[in-house]
N, C-alpha and C positions, 0 to 999 in steps of 0.2 A: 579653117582659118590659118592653116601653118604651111609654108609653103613647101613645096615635094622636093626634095635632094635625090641626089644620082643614086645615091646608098641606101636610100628607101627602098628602090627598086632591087640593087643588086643584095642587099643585104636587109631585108626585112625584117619588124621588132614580129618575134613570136609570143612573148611573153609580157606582162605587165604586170608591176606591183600589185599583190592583191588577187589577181585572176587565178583562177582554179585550172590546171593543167593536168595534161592526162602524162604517166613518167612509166615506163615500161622498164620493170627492174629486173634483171637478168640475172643466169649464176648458171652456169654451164647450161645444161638442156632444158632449166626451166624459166620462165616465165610470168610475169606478173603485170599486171597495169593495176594503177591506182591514181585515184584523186587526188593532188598535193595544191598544195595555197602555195604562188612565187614570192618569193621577200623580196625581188629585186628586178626591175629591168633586163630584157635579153633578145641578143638577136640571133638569128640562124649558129648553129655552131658554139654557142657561149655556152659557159658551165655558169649557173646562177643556181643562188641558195634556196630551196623549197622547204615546207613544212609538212610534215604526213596529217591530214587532219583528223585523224583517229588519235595519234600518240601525241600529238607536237612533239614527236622528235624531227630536228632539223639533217639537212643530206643536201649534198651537189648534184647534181644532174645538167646533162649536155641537150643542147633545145637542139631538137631533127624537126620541125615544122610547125606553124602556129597551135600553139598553144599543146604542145609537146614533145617530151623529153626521153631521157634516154640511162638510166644508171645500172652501172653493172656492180652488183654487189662485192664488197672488199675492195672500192676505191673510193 
């Protein structure tokens, strides 16, 4: 029901309020993916606030493609 904009295309929503995204948390040579809940709207590139759903501790994370993220630990 909503009509398509230019920027839908070039710049696509990865994330939605709510949705469970996959955030690949980095720290030199290691690695980690985890679950987190998005608090906020986001598209390709944005830093948006997530929630760990084990802790509810809250963290930024930068969205690299529907419906995942990207944090490097110590920022």
């Amino acid at each position: 029901g909503e009509l398509l904009r230019k920027s839908d295309l070039l710049n696509p929503v990865c994330a939605r309020r709510g949705q469970v995204i996959w955030v690949t948390c980095m720290s030199g040579g290691l690695s980690v993916k985890l679950a987190v809940n998005a608090l906020e709207n986001g598209r390709l590139g944005d830093s948006i606030r997530v929630q760990n759903r084990a802790s509810n501790k809250e963290f930024s994370v930068e969205l690299t493609g529907p419906k995942q993220g990207m944090h490097r630990l110590g920022s």
